[in-house]
Backbone as CSV, one residue per row, in Angstrom:
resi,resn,N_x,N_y,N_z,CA_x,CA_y,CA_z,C_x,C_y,C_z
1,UNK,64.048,55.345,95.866,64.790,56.376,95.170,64.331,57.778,95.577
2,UNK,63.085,57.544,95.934,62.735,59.086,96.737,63.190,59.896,98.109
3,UNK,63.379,58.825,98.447,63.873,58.784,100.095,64.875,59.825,100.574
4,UNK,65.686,59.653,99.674,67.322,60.668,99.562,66.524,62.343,99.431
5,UNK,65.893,62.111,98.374,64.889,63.738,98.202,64.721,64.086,98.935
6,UNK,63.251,63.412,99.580,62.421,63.390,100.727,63.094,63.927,102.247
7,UNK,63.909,62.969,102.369,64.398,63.471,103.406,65.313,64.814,103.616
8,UNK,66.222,65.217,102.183,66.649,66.513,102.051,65.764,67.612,102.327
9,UNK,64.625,67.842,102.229,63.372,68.563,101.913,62.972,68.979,103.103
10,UNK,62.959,67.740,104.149,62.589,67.491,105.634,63.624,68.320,106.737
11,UNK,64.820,68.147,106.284,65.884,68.741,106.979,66.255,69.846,106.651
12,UNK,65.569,70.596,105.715,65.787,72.324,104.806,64.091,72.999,105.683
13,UNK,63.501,72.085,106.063,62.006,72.832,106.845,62.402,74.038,107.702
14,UNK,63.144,74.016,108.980,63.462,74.314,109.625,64.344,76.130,109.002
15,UNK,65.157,75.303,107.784,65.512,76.941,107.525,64.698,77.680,106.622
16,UNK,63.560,77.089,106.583,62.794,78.058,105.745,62.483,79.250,106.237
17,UNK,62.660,79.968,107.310,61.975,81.089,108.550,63.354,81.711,108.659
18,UNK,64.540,81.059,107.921,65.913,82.129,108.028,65.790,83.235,107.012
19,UNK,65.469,84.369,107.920,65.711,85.597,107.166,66.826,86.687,107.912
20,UNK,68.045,86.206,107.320,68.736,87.307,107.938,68.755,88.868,107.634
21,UNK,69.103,89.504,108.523,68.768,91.237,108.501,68.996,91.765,107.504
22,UNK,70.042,91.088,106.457,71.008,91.697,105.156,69.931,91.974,104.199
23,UNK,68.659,90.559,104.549,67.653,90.354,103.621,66.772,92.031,103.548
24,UNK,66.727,92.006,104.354,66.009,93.883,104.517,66.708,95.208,104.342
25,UNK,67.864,94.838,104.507,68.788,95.764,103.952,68.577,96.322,102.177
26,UNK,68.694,94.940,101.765,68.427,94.830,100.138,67.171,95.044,99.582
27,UNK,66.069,95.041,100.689,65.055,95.253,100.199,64.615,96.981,99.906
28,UNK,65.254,96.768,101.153,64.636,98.554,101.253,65.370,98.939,100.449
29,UNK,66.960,98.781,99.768,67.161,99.867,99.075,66.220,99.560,97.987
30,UNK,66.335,98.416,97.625,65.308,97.988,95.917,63.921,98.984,95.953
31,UNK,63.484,99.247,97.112,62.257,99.799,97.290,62.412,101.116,96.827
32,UNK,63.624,101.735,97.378,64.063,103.024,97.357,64.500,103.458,95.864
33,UNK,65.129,102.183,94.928,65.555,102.550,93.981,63.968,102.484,93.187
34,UNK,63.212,102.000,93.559,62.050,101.518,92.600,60.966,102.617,92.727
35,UNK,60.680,103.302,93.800,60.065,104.431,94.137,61.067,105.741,93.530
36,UNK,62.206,105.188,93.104,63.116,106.596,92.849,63.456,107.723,94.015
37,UNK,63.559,106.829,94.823,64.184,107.664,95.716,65.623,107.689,96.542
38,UNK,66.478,106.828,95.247,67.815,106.393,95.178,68.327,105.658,95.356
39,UNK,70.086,105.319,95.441,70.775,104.028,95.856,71.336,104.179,97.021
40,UNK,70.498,104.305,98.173,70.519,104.434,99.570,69.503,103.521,100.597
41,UNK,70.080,103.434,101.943,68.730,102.781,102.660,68.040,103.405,103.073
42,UNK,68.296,105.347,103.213,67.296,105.883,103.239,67.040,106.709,101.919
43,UNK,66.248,107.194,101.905,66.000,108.275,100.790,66.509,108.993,100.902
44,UNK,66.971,109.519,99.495,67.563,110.310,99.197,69.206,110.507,99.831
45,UNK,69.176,109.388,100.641,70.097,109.327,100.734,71.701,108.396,100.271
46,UNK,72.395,108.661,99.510,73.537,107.489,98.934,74.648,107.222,99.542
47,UNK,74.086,105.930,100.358,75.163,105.153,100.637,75.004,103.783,100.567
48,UNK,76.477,103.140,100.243,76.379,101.769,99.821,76.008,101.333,100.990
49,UNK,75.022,100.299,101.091,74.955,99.498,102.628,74.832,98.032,102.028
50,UNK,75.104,97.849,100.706,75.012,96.091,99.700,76.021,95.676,100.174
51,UNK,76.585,94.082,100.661,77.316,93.626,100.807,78.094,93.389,99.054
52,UNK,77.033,92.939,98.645,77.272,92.484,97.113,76.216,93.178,95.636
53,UNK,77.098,93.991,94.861,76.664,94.675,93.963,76.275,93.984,92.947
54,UNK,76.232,92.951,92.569,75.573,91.962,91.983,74.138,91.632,91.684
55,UNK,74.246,90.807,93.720,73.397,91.001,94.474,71.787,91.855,94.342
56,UNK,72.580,92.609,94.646,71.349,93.630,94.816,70.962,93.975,93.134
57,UNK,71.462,94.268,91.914,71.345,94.310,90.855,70.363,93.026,90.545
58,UNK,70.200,91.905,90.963,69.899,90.702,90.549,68.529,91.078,91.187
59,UNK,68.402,91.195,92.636,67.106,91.234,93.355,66.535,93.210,92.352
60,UNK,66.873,93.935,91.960,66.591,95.083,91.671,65.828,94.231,90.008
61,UNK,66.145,93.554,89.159,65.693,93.139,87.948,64.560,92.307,88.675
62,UNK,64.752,91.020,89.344,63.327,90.573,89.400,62.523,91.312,89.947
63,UNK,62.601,92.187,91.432,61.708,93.060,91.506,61.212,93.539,90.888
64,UNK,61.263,94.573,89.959,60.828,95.329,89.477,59.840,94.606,88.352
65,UNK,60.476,92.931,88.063,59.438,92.318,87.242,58.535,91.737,87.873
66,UNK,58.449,91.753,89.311,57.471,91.474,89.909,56.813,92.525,90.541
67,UNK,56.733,94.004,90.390,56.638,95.393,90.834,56.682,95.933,91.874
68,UNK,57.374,94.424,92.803,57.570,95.314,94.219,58.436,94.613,94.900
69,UNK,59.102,95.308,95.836,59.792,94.434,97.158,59.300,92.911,97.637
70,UNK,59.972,92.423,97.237,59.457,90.567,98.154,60.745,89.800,98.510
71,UNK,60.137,89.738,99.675,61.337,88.744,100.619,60.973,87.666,100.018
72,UNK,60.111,86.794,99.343,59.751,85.596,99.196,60.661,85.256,97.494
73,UNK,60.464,86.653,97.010,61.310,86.557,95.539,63.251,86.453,95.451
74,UNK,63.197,86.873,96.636,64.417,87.016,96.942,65.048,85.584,97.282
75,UNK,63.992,85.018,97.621,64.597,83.597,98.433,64.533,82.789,97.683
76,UNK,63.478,82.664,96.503,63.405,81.713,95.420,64.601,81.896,94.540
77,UNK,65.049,82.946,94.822,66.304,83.335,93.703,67.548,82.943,94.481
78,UNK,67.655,82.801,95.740,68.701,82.485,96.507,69.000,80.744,96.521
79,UNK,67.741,80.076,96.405,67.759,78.457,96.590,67.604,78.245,95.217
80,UNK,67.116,79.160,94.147,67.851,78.384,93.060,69.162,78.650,92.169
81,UNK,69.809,79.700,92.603,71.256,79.462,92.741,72.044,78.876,93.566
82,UNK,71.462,78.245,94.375,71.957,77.098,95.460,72.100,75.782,94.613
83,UNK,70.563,75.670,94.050,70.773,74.309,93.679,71.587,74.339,92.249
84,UNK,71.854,75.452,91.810,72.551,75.636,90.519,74.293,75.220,91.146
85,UNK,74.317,75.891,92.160,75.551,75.595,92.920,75.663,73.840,92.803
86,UNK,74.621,73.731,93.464,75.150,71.803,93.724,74.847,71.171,92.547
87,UNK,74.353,71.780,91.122,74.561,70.774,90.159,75.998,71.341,89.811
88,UNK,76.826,72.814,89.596,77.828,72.864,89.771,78.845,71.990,90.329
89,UNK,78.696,71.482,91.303,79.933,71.230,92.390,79.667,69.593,91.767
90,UNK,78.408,68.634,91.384,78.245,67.409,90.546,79.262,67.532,89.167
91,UNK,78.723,68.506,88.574,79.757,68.774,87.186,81.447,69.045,87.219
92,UNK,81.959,69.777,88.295,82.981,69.831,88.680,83.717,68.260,89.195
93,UNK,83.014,67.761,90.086,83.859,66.428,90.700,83.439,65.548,89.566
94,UNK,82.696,65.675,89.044,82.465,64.305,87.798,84.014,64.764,86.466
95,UNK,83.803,65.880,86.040,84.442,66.362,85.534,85.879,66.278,85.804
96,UNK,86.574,66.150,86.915,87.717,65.998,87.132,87.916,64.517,87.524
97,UNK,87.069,63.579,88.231,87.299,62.365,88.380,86.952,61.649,87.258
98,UNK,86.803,61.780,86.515,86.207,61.030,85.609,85.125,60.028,85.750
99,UNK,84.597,60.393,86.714,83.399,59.413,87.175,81.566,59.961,87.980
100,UNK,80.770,59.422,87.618,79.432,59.873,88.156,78.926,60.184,89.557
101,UNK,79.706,58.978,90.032,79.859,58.406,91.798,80.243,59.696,92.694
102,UNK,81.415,60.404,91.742,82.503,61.167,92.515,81.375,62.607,92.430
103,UNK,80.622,62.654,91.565,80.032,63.907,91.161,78.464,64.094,92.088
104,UNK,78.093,62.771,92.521,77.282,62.475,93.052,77.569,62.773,94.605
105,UNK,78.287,62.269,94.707,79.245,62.746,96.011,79.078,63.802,96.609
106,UNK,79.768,64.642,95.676,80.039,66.339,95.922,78.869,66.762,96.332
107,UNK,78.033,66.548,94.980,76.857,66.996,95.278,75.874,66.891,96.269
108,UNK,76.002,65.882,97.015,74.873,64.965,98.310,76.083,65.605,99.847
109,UNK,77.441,65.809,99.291,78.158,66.722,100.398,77.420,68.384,100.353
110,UNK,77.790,68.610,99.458,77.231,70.282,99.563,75.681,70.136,99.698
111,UNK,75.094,69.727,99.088,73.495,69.976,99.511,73.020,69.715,101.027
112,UNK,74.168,69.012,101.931,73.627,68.247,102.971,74.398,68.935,104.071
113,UNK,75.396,70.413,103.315,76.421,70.085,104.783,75.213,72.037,105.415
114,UNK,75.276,71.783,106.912,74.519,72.653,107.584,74.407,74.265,106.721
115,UNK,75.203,74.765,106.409,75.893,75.916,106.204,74.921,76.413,104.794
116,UNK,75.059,75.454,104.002,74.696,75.779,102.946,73.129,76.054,103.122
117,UNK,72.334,74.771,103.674,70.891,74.694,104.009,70.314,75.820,105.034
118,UNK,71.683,76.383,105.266,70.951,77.767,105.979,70.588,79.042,105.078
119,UNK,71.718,78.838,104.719,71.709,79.990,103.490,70.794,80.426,102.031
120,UNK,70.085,78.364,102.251,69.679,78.152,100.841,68.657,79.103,100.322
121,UNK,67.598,79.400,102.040,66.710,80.098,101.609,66.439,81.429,102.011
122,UNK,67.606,81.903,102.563,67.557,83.135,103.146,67.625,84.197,102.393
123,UNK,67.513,84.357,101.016,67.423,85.487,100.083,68.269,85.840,100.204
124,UNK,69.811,85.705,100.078,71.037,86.388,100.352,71.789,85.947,98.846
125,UNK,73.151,86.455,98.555,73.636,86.177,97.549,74.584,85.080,97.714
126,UNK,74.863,84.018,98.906,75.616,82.992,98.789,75.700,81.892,98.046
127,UNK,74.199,81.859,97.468,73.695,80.318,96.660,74.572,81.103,95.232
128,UNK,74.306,82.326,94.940,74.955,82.739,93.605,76.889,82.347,93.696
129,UNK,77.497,83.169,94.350,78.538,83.190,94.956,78.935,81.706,94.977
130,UNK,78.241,80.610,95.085,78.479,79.293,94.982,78.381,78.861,93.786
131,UNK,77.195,79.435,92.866,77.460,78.994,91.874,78.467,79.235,90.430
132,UNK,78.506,80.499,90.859,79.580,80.958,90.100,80.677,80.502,90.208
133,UNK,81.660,80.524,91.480,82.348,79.702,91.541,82.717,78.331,91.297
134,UNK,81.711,77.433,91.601,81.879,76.135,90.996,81.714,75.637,89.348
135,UNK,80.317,76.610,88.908,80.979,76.270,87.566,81.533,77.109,86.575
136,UNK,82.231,78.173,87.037,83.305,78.568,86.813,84.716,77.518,86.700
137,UNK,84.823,77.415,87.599,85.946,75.970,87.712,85.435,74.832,86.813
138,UNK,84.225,74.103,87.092,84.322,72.969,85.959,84.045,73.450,84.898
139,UNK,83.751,74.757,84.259,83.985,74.500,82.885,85.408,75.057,82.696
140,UNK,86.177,75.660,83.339,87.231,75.741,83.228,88.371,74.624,83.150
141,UNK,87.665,73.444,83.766,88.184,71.732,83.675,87.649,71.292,82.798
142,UNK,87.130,71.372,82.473,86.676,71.116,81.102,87.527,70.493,80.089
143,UNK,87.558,69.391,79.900,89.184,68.933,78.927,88.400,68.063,77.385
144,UNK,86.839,68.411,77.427,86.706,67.816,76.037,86.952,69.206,74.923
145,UNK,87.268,69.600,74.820,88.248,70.311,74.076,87.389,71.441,73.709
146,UNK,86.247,72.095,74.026,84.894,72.617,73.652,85.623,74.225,74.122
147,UNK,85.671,74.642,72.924,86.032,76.448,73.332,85.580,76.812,74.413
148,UNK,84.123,76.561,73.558,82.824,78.496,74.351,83.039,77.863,76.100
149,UNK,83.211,76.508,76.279,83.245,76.164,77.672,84.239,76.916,78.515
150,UNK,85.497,77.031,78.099,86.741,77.994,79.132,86.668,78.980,78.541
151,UNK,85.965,79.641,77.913,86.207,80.831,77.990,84.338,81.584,78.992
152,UNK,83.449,80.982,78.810,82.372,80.819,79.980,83.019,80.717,81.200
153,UNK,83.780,79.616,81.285,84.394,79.672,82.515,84.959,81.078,83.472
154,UNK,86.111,81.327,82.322,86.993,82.299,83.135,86.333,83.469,82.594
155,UNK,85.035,83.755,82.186,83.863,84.889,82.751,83.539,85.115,84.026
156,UNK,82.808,83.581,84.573,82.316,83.517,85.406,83.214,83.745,86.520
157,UNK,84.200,83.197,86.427,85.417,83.472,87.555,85.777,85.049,87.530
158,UNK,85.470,85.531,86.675,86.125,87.053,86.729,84.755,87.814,87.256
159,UNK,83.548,87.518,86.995,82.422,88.370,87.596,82.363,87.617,89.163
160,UNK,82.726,86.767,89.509,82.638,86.326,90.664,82.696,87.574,91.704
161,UNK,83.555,88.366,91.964,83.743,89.296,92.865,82.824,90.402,92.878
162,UNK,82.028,90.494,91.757,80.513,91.556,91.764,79.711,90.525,92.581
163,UNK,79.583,89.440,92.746,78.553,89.096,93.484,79.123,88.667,94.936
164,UNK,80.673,88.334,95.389,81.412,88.228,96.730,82.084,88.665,96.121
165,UNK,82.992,90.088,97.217,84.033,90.276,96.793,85.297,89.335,97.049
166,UNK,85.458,88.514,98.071,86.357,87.249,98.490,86.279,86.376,97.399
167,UNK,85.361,86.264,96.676,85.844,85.802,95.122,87.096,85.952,94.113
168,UNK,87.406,87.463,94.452,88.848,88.305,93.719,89.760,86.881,94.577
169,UNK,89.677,86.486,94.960,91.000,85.621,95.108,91.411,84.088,94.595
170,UNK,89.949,83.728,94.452,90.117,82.807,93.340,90.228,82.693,92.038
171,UNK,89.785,84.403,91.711,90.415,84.642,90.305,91.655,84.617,90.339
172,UNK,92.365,85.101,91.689,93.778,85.023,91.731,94.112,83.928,91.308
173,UNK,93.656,82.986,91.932,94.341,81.781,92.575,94.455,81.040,90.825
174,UNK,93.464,81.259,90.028,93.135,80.722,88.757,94.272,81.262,87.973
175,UNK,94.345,82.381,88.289,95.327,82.824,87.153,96.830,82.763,87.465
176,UNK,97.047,82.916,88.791,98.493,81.895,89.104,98.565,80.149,88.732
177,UNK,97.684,79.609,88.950,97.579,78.255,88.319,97.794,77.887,86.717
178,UNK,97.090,78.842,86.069,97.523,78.765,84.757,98.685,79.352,83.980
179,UNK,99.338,80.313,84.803,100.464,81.058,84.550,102.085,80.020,84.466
């Protein structure tokens, strides 16, 4: 029963050393905002250079609770909205199939497919961006009749685009579906 773990763990080694450039982008401004020397990548100087305003809001709170710039904080926060993602994307396919198998599935697809395991630990905002989205949707499927669940939902679907803006279209897509 370990094996499945184990070997996930083995095949994520390799992207542990992915730090893409975006990752320093976000740092330095956090640095800049934390030294007070603004919401710029240089001082004093303001310009947006965040892909995602979220994002950087998210890495700007733990920083500062950890009192400084860390690429390493950044990444723990990136792989565990990853794995928040793939218990997402379990809750979603269980949730609509009516079955464990199907949820299990999803989940051993997304945790395993290349793309994601690159991203998982690169301190970037995709693991969020995943998770929002997915359980956004399953609690929005959600059919045991539980309020606070769709209306959590179509939160999460509506902040989606502070953390990707290519998110705004699955809010679309949600609200033509229910229309």
């Amino acid at each position: 029963s370990w094996l499945l773990p184990l070997a996930g763990a083995a095949a994520a080694l390799p992207c542990l050393r992915f730090q893409p450039d975006d990752l320093y982008i976000y740092l330095r401004v956090v640095q800049n905002v934390l030294s007070g020397d603004g919401w710029g990548f240089n001082p004093g100087e303001p310009v947006n250079v965040a892909s995602s305003g979220g994002w950087l809001l998210t890495l700007l709170t733990l920083m500062r609770a950890a009192g400084h710039p860390d690429a390493g904080v950044a990444q723990v926060a990136s792989a565990f909205c990853t794995m928040l993602a793939i218990a997402g994307a379990y809750r979603l396919a269980t949730g609509l199939a009516g079955h464990r198998l199907a949820g299990w599935t999803a989940a051993l697809a997304l945790g395993s497919d290349a793309w994601v395991m690159r991203w998982f630990w690169s301190g970037m905002e995709t693991g969020a961006a995943m998770a929002v989205a997915l359980w956004g949707l399953a609690l929005l499927a959600d059919e045991s009749g539980r309020r606070p669940n769709g209306w959590l939902g179509a939160l999460l679907i509506a902040i989606g685009p502070v953390i990707r803006p290519e998110l705004a279209l699955l809010a679309i897509c949600v609200f033509a579906a229910r229309v």
